[in-house]
PDBQT receptor file of N, H, CA, C and O in Angstrom, charges set to zero:
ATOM      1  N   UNK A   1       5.395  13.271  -6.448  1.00  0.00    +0.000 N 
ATOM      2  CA  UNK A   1       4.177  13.112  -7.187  1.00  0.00    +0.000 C 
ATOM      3  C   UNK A   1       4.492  12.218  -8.382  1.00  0.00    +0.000 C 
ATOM      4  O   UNK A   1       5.572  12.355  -8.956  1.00  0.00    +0.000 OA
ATOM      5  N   UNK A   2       3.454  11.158  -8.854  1.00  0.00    +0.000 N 
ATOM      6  H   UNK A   2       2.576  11.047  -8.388  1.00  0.00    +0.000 HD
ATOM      7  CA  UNK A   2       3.775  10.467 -10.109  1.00  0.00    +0.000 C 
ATOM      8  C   UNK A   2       2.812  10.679 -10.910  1.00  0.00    +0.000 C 
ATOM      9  O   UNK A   2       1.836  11.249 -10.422  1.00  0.00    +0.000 OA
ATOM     10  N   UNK A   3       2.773  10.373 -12.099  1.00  0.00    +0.000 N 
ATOM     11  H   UNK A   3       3.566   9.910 -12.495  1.00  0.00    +0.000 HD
ATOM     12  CA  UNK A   3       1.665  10.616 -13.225  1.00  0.00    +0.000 C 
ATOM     13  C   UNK A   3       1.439   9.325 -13.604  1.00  0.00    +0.000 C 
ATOM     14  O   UNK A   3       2.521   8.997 -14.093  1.00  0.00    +0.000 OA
ATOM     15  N   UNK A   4       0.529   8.165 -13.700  1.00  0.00    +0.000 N 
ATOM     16  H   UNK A   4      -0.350   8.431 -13.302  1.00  0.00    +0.000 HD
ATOM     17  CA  UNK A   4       0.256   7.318 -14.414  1.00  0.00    +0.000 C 
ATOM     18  C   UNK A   4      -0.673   7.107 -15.404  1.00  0.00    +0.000 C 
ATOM     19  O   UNK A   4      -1.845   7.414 -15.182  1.00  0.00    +0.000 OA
ATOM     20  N   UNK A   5      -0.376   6.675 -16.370  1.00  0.00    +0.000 N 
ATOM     21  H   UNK A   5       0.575   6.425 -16.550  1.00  0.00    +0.000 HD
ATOM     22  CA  UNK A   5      -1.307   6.569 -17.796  1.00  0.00    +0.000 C 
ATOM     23  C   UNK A   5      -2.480   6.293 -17.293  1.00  0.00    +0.000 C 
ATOM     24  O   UNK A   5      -2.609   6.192 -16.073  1.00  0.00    +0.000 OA
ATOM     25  N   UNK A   6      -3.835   6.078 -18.392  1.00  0.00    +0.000 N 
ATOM     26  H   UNK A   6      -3.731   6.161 -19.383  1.00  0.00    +0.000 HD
ATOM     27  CA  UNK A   6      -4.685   5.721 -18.419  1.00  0.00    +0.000 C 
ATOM     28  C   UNK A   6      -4.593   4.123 -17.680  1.00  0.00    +0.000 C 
ATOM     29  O   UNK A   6      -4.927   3.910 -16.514  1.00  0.00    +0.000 OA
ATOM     30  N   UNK A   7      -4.093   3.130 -18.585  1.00  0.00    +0.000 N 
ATOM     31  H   UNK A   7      -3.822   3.303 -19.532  1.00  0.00    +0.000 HD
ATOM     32  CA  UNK A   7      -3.791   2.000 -17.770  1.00  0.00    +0.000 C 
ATOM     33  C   UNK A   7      -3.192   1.607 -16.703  1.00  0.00    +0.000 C 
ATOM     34  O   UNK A   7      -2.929   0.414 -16.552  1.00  0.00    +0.000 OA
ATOM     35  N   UNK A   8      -2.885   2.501 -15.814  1.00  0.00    +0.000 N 
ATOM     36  H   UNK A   8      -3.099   3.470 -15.936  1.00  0.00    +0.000 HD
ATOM     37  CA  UNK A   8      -1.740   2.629 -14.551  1.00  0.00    +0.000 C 
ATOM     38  C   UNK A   8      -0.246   2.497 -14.910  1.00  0.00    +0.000 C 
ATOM     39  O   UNK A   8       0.559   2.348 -13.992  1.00  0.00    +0.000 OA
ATOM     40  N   UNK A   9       0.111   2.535 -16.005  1.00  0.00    +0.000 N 
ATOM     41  H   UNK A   9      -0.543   2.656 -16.752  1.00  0.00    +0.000 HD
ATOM     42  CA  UNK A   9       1.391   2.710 -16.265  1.00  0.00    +0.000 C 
ATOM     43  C   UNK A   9       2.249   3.723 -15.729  1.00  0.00    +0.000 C 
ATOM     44  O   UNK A   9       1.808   4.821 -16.070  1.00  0.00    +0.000 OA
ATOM     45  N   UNK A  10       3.640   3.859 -14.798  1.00  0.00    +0.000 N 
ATOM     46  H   UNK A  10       3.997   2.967 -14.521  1.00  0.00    +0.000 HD
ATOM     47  CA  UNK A  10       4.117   4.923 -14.432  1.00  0.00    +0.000 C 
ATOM     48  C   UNK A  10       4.598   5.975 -16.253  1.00  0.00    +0.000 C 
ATOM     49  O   UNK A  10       4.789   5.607 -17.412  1.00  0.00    +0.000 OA
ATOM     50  N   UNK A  11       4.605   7.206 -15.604  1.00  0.00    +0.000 N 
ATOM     51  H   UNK A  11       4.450   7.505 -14.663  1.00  0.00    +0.000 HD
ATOM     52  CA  UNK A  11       4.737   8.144 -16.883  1.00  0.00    +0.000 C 
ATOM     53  C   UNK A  11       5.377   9.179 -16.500  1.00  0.00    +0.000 C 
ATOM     54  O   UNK A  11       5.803   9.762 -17.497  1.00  0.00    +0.000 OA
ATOM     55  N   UNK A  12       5.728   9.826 -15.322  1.00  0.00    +0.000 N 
ATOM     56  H   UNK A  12       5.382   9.352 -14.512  1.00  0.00    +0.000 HD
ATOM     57  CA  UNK A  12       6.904  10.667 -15.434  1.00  0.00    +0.000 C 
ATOM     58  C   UNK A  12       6.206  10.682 -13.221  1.00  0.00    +0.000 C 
ATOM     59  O   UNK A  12       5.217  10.199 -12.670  1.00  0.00    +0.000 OA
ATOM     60  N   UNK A  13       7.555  11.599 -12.645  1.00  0.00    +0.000 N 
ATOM     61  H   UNK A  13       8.358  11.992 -13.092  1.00  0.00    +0.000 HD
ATOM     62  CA  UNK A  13       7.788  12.188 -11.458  1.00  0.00    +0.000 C 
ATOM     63  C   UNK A  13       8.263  13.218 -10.875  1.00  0.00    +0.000 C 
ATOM     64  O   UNK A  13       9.467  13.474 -10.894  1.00  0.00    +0.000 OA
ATOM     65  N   UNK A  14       7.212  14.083 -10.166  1.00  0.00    +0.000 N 
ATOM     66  H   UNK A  14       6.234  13.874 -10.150  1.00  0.00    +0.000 HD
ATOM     67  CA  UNK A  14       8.132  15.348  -9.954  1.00  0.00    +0.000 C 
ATOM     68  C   UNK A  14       8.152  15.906  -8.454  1.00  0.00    +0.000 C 
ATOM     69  O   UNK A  14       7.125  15.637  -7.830  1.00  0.00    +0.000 OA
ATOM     70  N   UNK A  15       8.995  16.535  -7.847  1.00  0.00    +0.000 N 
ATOM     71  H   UNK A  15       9.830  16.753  -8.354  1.00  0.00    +0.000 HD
ATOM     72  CA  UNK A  15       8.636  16.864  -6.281  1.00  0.00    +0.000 C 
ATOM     73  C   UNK A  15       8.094  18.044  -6.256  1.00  0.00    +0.000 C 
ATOM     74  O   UNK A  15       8.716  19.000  -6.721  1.00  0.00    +0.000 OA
ATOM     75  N   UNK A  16       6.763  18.206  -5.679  1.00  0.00    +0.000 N 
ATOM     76  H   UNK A  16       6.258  17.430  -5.302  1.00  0.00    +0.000 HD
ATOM     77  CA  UNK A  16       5.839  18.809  -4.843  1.00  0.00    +0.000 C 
ATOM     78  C   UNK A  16       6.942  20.186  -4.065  1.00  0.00    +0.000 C 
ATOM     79  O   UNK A  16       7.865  20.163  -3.251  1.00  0.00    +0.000 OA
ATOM     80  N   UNK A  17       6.374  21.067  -4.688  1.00  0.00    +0.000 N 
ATOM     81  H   UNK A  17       5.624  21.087  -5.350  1.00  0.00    +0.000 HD
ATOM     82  CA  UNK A  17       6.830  22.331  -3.738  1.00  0.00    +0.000 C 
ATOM     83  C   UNK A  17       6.072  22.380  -2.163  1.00  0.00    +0.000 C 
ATOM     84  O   UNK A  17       5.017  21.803  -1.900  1.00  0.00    +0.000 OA
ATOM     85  N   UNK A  18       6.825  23.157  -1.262  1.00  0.00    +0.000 N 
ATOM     86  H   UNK A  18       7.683  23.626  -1.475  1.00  0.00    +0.000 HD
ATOM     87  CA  UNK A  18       6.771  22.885   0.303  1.00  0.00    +0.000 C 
ATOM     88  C   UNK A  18       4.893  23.468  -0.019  1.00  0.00    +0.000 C 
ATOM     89  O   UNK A  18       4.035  23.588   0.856  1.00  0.00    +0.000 OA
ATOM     90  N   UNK A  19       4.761  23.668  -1.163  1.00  0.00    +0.000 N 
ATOM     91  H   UNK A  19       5.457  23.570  -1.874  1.00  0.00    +0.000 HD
ATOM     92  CA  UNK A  19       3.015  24.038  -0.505  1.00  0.00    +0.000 C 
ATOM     93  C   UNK A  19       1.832  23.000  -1.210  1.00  0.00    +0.000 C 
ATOM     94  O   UNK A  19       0.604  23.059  -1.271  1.00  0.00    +0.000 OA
ATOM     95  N   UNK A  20       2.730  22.141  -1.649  1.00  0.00    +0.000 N 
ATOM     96  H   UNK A  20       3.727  22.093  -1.600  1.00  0.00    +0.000 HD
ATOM     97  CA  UNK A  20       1.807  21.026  -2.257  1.00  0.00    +0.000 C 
ATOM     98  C   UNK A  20       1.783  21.598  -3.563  1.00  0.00    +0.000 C 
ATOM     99  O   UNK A  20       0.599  21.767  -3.854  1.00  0.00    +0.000 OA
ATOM    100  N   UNK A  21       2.522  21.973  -4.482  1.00  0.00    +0.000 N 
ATOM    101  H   UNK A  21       3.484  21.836  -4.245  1.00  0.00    +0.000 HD
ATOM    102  CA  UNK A  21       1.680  22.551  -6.084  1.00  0.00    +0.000 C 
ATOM    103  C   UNK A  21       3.237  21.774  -6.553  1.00  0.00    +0.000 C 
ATOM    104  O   UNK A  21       4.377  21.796  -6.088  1.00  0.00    +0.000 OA
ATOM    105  N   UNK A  22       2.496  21.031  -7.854  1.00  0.00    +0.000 N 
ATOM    106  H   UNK A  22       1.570  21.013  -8.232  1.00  0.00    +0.000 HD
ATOM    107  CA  UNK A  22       3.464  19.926  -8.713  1.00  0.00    +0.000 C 
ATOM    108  C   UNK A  22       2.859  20.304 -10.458  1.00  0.00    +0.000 C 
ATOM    109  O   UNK A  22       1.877  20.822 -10.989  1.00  0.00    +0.000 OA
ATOM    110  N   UNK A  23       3.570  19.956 -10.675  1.00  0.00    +0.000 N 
ATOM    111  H   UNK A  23       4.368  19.536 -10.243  1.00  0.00    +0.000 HD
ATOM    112  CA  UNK A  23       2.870  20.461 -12.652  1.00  0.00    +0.000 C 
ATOM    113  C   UNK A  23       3.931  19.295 -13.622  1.00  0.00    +0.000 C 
ATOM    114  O   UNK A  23       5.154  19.164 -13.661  1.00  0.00    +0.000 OA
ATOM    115  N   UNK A  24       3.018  18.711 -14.198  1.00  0.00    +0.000 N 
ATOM    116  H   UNK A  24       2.024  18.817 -14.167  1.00  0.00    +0.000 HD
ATOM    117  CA  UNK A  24       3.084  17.881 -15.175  1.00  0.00    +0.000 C 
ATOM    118  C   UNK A  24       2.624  18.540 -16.452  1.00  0.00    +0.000 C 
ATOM    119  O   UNK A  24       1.651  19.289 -16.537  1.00  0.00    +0.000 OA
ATOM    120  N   UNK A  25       3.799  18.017 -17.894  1.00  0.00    +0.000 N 
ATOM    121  H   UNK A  25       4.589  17.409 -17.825  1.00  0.00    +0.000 HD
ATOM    122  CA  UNK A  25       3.049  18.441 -19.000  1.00  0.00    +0.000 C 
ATOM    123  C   UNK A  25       2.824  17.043 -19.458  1.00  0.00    +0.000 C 
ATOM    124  O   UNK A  25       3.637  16.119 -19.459  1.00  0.00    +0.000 OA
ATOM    125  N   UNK A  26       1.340  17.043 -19.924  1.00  0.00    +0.000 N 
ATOM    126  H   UNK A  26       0.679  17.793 -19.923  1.00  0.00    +0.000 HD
ATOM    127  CA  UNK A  26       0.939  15.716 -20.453  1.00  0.00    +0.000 C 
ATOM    128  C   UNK A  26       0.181  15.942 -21.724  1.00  0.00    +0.000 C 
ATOM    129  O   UNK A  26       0.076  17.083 -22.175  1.00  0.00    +0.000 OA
ATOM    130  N   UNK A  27      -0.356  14.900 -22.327  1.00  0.00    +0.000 N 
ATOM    131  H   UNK A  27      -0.270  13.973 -21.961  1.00  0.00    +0.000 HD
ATOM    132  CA  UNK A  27      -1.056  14.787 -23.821  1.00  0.00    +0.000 C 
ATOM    133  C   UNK A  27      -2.373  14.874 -22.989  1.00  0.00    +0.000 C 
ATOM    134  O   UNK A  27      -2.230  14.739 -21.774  1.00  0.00    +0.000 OA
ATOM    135  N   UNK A  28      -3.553  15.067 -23.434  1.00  0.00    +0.000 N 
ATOM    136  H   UNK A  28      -3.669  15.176 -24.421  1.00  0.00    +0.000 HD
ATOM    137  CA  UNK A  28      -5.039  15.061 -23.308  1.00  0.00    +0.000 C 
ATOM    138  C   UNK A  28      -4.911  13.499 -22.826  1.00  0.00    +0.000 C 
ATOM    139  O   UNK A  28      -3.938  12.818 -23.151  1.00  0.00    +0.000 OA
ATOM    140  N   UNK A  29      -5.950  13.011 -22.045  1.00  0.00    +0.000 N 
ATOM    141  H   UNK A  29      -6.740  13.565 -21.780  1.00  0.00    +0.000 HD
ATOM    142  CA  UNK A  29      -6.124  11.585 -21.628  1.00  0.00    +0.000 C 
ATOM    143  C   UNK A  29      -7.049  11.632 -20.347  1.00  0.00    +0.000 C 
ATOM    144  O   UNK A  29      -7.968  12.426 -20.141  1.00  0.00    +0.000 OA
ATOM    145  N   UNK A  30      -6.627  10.657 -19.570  1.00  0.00    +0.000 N 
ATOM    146  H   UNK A  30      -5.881  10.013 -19.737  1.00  0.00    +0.000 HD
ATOM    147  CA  UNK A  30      -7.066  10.570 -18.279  1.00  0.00    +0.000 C 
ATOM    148  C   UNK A  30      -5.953   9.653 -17.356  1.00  0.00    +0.000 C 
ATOM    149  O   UNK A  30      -5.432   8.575 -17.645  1.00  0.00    +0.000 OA
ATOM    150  N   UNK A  31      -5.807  10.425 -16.244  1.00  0.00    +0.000 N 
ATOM    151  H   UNK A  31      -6.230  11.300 -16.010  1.00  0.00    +0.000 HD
ATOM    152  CA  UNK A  31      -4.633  10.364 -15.583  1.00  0.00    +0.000 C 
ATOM    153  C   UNK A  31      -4.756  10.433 -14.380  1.00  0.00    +0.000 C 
ATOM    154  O   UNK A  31      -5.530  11.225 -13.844  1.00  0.00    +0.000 OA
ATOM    155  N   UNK A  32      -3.909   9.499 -13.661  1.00  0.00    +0.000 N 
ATOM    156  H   UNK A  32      -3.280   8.855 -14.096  1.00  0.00    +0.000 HD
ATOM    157  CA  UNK A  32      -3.718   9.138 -12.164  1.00  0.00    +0.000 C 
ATOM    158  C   UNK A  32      -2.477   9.902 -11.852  1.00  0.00    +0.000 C 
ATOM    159  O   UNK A  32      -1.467   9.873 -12.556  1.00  0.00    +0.000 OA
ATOM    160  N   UNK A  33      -2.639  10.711 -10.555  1.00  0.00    +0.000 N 
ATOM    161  H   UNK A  33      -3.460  10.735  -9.984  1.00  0.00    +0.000 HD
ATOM    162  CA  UNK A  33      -1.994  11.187 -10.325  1.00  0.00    +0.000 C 
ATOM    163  C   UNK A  33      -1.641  10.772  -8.682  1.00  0.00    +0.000 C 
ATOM    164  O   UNK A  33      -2.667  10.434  -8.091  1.00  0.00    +0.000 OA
ATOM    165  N   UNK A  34      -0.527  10.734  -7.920  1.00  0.00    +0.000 N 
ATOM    166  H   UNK A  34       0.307  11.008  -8.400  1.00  0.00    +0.000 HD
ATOM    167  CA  UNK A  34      -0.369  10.120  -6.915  1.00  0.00    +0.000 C 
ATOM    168  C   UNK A  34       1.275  10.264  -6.185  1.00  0.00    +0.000 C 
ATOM    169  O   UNK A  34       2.440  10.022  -6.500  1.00  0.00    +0.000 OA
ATOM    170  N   UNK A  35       0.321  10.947  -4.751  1.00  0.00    +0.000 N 
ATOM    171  H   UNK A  35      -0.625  11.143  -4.495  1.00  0.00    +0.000 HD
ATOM    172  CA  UNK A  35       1.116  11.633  -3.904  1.00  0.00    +0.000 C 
ATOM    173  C   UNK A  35       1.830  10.678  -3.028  1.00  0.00    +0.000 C 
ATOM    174  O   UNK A  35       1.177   9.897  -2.336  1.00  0.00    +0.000 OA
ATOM    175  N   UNK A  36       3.103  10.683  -3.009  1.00  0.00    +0.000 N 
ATOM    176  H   UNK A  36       3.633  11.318  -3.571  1.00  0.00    +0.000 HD
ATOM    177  CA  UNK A  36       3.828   9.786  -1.833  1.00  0.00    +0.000 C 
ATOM    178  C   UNK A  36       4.538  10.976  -0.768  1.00  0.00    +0.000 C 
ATOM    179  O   UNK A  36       5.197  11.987  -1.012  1.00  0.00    +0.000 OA
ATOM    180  N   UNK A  37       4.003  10.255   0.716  1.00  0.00    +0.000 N 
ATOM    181  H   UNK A  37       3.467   9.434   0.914  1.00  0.00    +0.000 HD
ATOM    182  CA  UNK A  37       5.089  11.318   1.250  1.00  0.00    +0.000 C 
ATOM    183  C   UNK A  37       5.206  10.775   2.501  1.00  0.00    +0.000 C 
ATOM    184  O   UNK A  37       4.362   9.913   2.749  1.00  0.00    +0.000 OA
ATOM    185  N   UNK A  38       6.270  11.101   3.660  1.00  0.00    +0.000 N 
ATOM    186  H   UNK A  38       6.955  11.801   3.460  1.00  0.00    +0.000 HD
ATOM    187  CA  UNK A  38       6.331  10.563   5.047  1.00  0.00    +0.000 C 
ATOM    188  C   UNK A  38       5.172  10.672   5.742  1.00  0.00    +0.000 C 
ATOM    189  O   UNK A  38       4.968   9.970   6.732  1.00  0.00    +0.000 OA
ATOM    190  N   UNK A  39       4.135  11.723   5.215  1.00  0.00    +0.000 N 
ATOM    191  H   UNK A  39       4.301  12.293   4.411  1.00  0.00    +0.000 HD
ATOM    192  CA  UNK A  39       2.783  11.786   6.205  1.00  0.00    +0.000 C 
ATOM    193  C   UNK A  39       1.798  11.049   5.377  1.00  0.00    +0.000 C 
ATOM    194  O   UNK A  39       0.616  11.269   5.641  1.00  0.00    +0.000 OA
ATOM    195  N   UNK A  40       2.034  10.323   4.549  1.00  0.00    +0.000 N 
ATOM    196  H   UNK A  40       2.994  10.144   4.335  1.00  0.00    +0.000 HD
ATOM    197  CA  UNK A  40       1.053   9.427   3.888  1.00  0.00    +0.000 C 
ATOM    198  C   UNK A  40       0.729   9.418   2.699  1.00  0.00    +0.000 C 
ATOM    199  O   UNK A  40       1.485  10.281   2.252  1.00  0.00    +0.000 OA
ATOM    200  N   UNK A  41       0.079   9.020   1.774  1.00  0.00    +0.000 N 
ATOM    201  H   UNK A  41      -0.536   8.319   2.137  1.00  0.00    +0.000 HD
ATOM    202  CA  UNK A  41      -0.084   8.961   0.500  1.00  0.00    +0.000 C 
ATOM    203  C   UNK A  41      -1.522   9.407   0.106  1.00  0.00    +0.000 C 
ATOM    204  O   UNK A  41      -2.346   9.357   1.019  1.00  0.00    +0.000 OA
ATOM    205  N   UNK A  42      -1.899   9.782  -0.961  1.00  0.00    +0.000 N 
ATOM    206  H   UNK A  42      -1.230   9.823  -1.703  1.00  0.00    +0.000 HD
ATOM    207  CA  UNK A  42      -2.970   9.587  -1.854  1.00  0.00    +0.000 C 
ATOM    208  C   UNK A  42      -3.066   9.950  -3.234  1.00  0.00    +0.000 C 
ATOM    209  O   UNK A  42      -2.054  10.083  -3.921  1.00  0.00    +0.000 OA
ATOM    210  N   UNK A  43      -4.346  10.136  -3.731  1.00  0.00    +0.000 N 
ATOM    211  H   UNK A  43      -5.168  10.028  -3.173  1.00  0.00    +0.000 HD
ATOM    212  CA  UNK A  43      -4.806   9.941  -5.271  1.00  0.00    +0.000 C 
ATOM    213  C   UNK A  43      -5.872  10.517  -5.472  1.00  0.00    +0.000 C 
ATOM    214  O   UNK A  43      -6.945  10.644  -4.882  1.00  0.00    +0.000 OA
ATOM    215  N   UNK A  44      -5.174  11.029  -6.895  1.00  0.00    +0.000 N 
ATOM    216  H   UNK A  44      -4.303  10.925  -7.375  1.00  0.00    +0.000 HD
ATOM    217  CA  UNK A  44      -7.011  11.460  -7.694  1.00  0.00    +0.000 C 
ATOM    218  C   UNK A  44      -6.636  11.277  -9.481  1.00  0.00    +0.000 C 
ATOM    219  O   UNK A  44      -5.623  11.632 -10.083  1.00  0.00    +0.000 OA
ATOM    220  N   UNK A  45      -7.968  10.538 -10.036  1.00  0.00    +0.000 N 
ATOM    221  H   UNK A  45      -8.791  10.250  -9.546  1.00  0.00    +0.000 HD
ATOM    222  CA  UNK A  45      -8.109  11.002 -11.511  1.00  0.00    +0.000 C 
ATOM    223  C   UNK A  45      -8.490  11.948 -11.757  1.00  0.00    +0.000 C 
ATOM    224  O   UNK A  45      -9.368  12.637 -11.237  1.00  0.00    +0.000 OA
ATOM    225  N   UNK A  46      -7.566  12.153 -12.982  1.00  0.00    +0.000 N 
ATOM    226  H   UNK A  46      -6.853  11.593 -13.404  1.00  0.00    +0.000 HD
ATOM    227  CA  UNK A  46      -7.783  13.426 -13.824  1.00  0.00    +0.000 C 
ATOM    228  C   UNK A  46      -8.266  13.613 -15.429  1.00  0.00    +0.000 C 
ATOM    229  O   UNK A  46      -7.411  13.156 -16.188  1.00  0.00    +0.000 OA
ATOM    230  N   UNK A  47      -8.812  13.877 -15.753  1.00  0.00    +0.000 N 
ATOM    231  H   UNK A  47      -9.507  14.248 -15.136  1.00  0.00    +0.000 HD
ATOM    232  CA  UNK A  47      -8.930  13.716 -17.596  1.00  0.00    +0.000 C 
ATOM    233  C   UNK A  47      -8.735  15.213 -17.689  1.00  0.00    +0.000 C 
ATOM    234  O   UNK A  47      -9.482  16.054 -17.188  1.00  0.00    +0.000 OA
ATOM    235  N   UNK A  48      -7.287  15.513 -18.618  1.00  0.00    +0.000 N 
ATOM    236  H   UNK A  48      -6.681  14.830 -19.024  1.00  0.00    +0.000 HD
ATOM    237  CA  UNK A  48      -6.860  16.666 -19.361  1.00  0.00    +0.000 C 
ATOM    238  C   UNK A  48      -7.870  15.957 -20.722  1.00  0.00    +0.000 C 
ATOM    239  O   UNK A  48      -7.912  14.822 -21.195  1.00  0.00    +0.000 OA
ATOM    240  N   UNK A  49      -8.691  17.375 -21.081  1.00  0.00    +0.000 N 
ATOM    241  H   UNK A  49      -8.656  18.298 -20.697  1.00  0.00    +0.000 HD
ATOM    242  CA  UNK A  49      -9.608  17.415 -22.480  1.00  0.00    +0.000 C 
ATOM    243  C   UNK A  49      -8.967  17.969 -23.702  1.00  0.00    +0.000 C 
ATOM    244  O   UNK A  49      -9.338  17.972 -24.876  1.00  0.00    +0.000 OA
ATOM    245  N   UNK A  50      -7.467  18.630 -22.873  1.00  0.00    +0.000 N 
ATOM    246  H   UNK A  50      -7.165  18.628 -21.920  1.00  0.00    +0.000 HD
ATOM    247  CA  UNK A  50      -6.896  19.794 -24.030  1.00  0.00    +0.000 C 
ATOM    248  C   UNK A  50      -5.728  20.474 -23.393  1.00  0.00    +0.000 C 
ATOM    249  O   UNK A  50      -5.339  20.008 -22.321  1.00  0.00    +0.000 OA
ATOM    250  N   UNK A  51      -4.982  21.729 -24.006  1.00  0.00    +0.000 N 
ATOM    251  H   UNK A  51      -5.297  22.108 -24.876  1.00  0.00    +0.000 HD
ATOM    252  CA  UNK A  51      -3.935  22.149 -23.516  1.00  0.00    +0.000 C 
ATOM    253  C   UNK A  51      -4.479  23.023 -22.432  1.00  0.00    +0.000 C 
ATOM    254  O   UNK A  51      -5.691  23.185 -22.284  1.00  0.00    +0.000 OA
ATOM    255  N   UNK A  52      -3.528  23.615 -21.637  1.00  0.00    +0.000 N 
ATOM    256  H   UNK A  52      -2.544  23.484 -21.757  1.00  0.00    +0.000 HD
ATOM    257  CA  UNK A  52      -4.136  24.006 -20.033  1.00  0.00    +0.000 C 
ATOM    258  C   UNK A  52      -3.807  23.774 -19.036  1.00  0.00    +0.000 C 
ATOM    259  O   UNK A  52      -3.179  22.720 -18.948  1.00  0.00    +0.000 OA
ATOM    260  N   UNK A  53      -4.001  24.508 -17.847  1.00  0.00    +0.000 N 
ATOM    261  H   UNK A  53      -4.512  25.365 -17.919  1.00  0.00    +0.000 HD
ATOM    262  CA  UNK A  53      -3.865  23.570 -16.448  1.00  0.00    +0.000 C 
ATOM    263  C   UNK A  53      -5.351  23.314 -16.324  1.00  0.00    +0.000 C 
ATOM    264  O   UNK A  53      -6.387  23.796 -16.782  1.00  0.00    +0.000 OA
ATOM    265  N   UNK A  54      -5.023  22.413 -15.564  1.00  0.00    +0.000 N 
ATOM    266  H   UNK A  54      -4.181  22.022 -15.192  1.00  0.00    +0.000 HD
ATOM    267  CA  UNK A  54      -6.321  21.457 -14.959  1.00  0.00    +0.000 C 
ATOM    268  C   UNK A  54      -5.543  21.214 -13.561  1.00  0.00    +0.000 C 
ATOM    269  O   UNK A  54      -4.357  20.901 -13.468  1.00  0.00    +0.000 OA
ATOM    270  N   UNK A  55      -6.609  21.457 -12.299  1.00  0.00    +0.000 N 
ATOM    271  H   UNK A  55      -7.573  21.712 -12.374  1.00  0.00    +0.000 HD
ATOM    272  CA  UNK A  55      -5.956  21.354 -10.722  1.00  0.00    +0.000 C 
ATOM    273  C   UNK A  55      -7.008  20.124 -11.006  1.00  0.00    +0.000 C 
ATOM    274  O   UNK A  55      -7.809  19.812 -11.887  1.00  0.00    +0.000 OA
ATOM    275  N   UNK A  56      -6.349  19.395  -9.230  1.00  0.00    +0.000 N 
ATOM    276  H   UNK A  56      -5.698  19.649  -8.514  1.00  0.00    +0.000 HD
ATOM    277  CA  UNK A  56      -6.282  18.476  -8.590  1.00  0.00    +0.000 C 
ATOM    278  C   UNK A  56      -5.948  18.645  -7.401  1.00  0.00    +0.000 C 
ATOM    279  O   UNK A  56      -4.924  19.246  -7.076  1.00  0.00    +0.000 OA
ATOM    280  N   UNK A  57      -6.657  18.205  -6.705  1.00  0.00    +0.000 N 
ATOM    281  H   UNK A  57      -7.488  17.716  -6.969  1.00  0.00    +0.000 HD
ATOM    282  CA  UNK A  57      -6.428  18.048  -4.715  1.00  0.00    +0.000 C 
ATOM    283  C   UNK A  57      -6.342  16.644  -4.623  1.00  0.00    +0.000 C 
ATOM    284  O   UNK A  57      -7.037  15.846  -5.252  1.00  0.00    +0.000 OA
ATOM    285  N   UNK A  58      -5.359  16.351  -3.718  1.00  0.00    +0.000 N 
ATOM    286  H   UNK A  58      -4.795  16.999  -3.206  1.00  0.00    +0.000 HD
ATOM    287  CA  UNK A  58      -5.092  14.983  -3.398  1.00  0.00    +0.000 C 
ATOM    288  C   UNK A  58      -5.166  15.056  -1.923  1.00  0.00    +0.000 C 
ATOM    289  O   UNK A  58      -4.356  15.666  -1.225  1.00  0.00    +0.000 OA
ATOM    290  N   UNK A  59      -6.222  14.375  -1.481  1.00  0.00    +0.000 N 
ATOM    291  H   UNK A  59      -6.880  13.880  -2.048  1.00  0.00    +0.000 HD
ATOM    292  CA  UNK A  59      -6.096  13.937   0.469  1.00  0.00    +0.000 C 
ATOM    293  C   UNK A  59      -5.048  13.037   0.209  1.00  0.00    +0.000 C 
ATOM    294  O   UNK A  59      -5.031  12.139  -0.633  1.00  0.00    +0.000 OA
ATOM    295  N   UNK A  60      -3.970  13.438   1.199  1.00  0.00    +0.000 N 
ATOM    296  H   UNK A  60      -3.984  14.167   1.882  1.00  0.00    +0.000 HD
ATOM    297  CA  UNK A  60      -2.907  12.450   2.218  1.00  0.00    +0.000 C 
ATOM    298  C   UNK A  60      -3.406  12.089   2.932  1.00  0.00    +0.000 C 
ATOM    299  O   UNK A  60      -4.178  12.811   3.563  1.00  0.00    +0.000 OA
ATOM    300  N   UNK A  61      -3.229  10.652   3.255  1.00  0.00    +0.000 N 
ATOM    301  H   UNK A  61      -2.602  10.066   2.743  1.00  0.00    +0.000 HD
ATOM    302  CA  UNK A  61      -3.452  10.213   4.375  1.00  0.00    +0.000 C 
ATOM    303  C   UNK A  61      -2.694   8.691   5.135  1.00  0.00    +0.000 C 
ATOM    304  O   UNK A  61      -3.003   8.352   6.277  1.00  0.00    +0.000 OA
TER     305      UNK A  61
């Protein structure tokens, strides 16, 4: 999984447990988040408003 800034800048990477759940600590913003894997890739934006989790589902494909 990668985290990219607001501007698509890469910003940190972490591996995905075997059930898909990844956790980033980030500042408030809005954020691309983006799945690489042998069965395919995908994406979703996110805007953290504050401290917290905030989920995200990403279709692979």
């Amino acid at each position: 999984m990668r985290l990219l800034d607001g501007t698509g800048e890469f910003t940190a990477e972490v591996v995905a447990s075997q059930e898909g759940q990844f956790r980033f600590f980030a500042a408030p913003g809005t954020w691309t988040v983006r799945a690489l894997s042998r069965s395919g890739n995908g994406q979703a934006e996110l805007t953290a408003d504050g401290p917290g989790v905030h989920r995200a589902e990403i279709a692979v494909a």
